[in-house]
C-alpha positions in Angstrom: -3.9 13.2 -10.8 -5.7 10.3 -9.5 -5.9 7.1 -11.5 -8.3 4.5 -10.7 -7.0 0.9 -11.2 -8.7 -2.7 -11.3 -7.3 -5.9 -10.2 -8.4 -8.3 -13.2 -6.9 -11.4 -11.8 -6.7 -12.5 -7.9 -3.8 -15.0 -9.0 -1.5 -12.4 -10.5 1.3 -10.9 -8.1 1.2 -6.9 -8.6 4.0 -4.7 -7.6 2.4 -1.4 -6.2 4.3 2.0 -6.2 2.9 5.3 -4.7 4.2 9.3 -4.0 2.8 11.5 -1.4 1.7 15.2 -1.7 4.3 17.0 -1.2 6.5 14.2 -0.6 6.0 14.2 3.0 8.5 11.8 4.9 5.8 9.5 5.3 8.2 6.9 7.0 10.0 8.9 9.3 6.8 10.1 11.1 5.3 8.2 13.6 2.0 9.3 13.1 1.9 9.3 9.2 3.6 5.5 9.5 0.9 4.3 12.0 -1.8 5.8 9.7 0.0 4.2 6.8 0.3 0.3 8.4 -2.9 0.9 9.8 -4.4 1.0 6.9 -2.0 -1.8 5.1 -3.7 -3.9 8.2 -7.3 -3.1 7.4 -6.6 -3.8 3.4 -5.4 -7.2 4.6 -8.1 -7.9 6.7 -10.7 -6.3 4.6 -10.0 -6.4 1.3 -7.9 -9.0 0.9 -4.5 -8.1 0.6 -1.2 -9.9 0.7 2.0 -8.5 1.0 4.6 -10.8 -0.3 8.1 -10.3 1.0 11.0 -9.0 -0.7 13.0 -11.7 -2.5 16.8 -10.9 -3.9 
């Protein structure tokens, strides 16, 4: 089932979760992981997305 979503505020930090058909091993792939950080690059570059790091 896809959901769309909006952003309503660029100030607001959203944490973004995800599944993949079939759960796929999208990480252990080379080829799914380049498609996947390609298209993390083009988002950030495009669209305007940050990706904060992980804080504990």
């Amino acid at each position: 089932m896809e959901r769309k979503y909006a952003i309503h505020s660029s100030d607001d930090v959203y944490f973004v979760t995800f599944t993949v058909v079939n759960w796929i091993d999208t990480f252990t792939r080379d080829d799914y992981r380049e498609i996947f950080i390609d298209s993390m690059v083009y988002c950030q570059k495009n669209k305007g997305l940050e990706v904060l790091p992980i804080v504990s």
